[in-house]
VOMIGU-151458 format. One record per atom (N, C-alpha, C): x negated, y negated, z; residue in three letters; residue number from 1; atom name. Coordinates in steps of 0.001 Angstrom, whole numbers, plus 500000, padded with zeros to 6 digits. Last residue first. Layout:
<nodes>
X	Y	Z	type	seq	atom
X	Y	Z	ALA	NUM	CA
...
</nodes>
This chain:
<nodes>
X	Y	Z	type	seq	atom
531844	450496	101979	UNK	134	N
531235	449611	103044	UNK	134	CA
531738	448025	102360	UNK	134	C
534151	453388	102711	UNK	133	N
533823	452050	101992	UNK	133	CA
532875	451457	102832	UNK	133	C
532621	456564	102905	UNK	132	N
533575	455764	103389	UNK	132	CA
533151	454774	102464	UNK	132	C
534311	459675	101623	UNK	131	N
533577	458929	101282	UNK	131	CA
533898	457000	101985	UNK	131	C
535660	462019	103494	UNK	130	N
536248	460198	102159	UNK	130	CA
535128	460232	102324	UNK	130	C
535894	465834	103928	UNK	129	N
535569	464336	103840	UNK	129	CA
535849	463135	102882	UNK	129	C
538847	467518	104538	UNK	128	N
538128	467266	103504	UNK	128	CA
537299	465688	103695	UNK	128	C
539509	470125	106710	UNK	127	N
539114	468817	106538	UNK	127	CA
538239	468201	105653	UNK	127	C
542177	472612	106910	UNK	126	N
540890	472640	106143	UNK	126	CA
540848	470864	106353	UNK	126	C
543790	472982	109836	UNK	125	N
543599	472569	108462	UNK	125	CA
542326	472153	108156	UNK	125	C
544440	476090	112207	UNK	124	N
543876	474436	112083	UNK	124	CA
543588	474348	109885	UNK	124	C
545757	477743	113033	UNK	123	N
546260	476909	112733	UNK	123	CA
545601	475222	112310	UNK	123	C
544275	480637	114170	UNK	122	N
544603	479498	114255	UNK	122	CA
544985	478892	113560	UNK	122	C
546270	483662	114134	UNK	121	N
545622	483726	113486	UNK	121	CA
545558	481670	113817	UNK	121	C
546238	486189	117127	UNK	120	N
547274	485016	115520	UNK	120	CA
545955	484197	114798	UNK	120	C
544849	489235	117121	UNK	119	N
544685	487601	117699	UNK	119	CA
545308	486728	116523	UNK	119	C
545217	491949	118136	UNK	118	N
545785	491088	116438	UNK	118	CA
545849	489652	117154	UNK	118	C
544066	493208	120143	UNK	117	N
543869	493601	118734	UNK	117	CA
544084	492738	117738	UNK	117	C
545650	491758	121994	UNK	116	N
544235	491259	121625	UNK	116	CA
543530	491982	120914	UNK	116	C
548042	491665	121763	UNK	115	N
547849	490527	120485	UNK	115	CA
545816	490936	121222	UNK	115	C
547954	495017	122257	UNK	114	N
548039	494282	121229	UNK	114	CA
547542	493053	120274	UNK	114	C
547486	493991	125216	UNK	113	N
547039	494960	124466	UNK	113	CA
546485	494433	123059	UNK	113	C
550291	493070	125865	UNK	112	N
548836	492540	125847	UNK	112	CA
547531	492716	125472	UNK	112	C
552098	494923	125022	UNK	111	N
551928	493593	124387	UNK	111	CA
550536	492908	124345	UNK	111	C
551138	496702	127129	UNK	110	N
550826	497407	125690	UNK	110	CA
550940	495742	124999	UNK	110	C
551970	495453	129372	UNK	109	N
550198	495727	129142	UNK	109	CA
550361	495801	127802	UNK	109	C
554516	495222	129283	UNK	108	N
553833	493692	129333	UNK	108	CA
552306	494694	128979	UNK	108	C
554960	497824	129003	UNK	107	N
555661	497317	128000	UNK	107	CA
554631	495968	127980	UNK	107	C
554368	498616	132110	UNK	106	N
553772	498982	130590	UNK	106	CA
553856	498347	129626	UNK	106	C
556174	496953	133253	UNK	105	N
555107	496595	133544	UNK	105	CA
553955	497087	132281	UNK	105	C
558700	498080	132465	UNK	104	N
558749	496579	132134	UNK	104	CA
556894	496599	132558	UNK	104	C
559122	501060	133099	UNK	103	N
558580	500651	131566	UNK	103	CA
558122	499007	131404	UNK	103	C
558877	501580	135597	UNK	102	N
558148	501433	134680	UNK	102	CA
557868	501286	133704	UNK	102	C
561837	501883	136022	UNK	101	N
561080	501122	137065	UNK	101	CA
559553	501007	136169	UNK	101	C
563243	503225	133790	UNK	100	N
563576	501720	133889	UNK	100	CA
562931	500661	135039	UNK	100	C
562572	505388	133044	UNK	99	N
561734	504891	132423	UNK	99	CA
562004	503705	133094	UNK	99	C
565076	507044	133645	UNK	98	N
563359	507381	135008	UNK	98	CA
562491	506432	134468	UNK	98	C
566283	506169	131612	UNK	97	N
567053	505832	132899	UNK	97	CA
565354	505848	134371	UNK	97	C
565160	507676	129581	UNK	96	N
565608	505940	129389	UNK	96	CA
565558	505474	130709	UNK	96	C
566021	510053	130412	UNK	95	N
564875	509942	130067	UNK	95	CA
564516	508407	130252	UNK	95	C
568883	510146	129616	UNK	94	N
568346	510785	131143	UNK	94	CA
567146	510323	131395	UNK	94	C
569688	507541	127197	UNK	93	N
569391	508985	127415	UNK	93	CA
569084	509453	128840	UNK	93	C
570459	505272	126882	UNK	92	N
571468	506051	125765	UNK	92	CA
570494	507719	126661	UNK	92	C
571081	502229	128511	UNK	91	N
570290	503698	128490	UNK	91	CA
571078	504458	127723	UNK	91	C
570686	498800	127610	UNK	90	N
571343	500048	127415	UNK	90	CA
570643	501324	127238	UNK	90	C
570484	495823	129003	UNK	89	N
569665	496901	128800	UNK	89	CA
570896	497957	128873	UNK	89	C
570183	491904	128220	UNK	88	N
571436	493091	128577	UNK	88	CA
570158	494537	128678	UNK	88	C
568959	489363	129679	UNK	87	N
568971	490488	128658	UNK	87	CA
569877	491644	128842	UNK	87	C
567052	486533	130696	UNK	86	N
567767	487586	130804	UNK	86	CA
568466	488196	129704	UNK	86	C
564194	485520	131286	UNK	85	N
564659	485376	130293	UNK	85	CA
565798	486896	130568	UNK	85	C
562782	483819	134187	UNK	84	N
562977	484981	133836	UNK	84	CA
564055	484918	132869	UNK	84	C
561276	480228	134239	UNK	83	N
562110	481307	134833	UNK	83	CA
562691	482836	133812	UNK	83	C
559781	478594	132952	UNK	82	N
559339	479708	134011	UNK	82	CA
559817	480662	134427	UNK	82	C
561509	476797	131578	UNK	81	N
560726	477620	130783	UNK	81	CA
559917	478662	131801	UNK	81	C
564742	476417	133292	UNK	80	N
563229	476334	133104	UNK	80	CA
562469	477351	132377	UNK	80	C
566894	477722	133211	UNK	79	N
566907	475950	133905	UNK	79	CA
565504	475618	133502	UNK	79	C
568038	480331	130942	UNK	78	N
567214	479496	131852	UNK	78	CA
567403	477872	131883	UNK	78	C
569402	479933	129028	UNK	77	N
570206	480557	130145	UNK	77	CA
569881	479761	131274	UNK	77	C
568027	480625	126112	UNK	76	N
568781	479421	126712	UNK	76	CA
569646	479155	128295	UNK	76	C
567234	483031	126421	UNK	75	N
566490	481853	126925	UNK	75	CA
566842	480880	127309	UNK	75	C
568730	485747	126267	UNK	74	N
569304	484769	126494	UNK	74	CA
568236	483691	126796	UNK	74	C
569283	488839	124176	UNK	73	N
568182	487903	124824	UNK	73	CA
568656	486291	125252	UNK	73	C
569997	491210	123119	UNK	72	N
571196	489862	123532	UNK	72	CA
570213	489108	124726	UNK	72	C
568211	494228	124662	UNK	71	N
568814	493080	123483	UNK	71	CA
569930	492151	123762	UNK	71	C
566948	497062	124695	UNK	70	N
566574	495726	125621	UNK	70	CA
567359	494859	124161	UNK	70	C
567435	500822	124917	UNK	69	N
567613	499257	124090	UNK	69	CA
567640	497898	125156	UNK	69	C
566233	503871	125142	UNK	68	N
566620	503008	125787	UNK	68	CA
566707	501790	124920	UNK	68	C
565832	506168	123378	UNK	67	N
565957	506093	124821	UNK	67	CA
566764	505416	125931	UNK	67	C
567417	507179	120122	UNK	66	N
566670	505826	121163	UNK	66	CA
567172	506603	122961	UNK	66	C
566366	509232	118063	UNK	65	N
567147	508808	119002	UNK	65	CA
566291	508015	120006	UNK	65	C
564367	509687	116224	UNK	64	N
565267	509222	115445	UNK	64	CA
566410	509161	116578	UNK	64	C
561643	510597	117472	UNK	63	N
561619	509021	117112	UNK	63	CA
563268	508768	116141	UNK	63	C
560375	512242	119579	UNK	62	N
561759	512425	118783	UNK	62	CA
562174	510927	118634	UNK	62	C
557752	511812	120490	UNK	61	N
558339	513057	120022	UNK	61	CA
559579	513226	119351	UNK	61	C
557929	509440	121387	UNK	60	N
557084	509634	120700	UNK	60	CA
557177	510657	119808	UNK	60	C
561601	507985	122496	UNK	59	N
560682	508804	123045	UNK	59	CA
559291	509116	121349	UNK	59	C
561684	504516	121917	UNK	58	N
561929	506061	121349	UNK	58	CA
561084	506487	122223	UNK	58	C
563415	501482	122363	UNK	57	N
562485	502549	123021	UNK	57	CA
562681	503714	122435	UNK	57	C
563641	498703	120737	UNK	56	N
564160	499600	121187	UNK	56	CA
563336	500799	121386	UNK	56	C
564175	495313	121572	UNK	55	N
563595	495920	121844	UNK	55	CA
564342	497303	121864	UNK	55	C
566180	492342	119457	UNK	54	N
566277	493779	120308	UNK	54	CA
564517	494280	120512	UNK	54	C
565808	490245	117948	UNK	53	N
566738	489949	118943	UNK	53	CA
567004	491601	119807	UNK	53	C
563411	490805	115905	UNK	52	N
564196	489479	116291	UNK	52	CA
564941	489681	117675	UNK	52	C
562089	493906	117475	UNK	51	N
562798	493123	116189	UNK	51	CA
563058	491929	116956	UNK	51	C
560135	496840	118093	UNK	50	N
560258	495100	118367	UNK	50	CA
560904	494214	117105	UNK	50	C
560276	499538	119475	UNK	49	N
560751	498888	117607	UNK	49	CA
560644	497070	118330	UNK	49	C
557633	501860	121128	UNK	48	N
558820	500496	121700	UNK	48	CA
559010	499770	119646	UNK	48	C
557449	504797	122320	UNK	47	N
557453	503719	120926	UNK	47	CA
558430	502512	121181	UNK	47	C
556112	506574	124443	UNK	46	N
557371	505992	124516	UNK	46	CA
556745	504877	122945	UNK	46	C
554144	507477	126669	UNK	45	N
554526	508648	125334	UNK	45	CA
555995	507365	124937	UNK	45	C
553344	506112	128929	UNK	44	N
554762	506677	128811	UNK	44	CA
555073	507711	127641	UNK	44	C
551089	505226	127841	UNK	43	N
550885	505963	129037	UNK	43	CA
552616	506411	129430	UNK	43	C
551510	504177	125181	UNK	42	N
551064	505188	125498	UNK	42	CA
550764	505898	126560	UNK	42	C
553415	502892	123198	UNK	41	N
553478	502614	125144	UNK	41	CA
552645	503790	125265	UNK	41	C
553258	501071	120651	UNK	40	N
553041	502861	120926	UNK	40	CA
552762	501705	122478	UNK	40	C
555125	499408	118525	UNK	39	N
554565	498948	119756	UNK	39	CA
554378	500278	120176	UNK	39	C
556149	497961	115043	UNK	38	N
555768	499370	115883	UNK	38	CA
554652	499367	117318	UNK	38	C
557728	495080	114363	UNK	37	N
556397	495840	114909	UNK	37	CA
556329	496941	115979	UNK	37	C
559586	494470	111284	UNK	36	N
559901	495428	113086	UNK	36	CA
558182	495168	113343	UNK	36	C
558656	492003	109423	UNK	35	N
559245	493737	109471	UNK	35	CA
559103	493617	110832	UNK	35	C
556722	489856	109446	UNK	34	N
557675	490059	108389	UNK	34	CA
559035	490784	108425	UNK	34	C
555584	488260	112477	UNK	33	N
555663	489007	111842	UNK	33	CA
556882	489240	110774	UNK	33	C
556227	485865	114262	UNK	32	N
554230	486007	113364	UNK	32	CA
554657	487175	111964	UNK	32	C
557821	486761	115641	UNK	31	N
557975	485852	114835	UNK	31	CA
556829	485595	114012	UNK	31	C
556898	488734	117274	UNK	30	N
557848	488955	116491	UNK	30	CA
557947	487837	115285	UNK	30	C
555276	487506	118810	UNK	29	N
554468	488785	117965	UNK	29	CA
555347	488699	116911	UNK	29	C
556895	485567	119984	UNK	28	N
555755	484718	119462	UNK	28	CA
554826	486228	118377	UNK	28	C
558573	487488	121900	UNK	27	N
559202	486212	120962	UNK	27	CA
558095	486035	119568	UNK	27	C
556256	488156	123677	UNK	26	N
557314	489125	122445	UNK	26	CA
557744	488482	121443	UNK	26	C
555277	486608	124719	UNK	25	N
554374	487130	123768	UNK	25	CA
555426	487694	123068	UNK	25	C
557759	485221	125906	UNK	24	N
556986	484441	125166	UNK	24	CA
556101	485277	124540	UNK	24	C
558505	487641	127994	UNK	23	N
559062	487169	126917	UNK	23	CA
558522	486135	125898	UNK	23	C
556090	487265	128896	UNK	22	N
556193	488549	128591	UNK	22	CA
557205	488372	127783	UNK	22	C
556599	485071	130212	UNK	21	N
555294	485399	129976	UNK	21	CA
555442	486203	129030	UNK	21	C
559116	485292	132104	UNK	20	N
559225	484212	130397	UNK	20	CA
557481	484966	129916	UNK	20	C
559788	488685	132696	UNK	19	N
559376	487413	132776	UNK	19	CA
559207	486788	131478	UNK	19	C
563475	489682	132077	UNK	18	N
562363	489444	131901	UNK	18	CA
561780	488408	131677	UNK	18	C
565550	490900	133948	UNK	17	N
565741	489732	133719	UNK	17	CA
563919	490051	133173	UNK	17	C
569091	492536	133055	UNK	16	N
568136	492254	133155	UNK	16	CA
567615	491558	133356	UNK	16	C
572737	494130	133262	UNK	15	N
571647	492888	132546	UNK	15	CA
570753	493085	133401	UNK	15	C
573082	497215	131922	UNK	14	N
573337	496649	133004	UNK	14	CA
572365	495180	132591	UNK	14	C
575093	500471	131214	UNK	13	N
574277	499655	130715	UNK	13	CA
574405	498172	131791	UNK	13	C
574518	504193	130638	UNK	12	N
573920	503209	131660	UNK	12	CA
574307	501493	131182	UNK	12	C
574864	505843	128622	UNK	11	N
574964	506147	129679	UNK	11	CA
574971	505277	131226	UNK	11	C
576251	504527	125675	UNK	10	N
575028	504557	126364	UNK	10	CA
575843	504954	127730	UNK	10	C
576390	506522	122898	UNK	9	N
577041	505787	123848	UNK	9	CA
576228	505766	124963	UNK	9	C
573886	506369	120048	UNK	8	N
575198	506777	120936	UNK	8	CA
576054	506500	121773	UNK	8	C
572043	505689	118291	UNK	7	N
572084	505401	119683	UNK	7	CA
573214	506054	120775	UNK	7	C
569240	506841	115897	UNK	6	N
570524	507073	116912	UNK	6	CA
570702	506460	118680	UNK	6	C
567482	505478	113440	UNK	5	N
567026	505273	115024	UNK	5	CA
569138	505924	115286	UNK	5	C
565449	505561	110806	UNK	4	N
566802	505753	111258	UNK	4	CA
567185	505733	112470	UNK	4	C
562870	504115	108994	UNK	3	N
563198	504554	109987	UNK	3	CA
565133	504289	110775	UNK	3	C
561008	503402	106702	UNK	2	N
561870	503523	107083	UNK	2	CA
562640	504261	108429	UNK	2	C
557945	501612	105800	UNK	1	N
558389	502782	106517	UNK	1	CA
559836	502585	106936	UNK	1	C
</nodes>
């Protein structure tokens, strides 16, 4: 699926800080995956694009201008793997801006959501028995 996304000049733009929790499922969906993963926020009507190094918000209804953009993810920033992963955020719309006290708490459900639709998949190796010596 292709998809054309408009951003424009953003109206707003200011750093962030998201929890490592919430940054660790994002990081860890993204990297499982080939392509973008299409994230539906459904109690916002809102499509979150999850790529390598951006989060970007469409309204549901008009998916070829962005709302809002989460990107320039900094982990390395942190003193500790606990502490809050900071981030630039750019509002490109009016809409973006009423979204910015609620979207971080949605955004963590719908993730959570998610991997427990698409549980990764384990990692353990097939174990082939020896035959022992006596």
């Amino acid at each position: 699926m292709e998809l054309t996304v408009e951003y424009g000049p953003p109206i707003l733009s200011e750093m962030r800080r998201m929890p490592a929790a919430t940054y660790r499922s994002f990081h860890v969906l993204v990297q499982r995956s080939d392509s973008p993963l299409f994230l539906p926020i459904r109690a916002l009507q809102v499509l979150a694009i999850l790529e390598h190094h951006e989060i970007t918000f469409l309204h549901q209804d008009n998916k070829q201008r962005a709302l809002l953009r989460w990107f320039h993810f900094r982990p390395q920033d942190r003193l500790d793997l606990l502490a809050p992963v900071p981030f630039e955020g750019h509002y490109y719309h009016p809409q973006g801006l009423e979204l910015k006290v609620r979207l971080p708490a949605e955004f963590e459900r719908a993730l959570a959501l998610f991997e427990e639709k698409n549980p990764a998949r384990t990692l353990t190796s097939p174990v082939s028995s020896f035959p022992l010596k006596k």
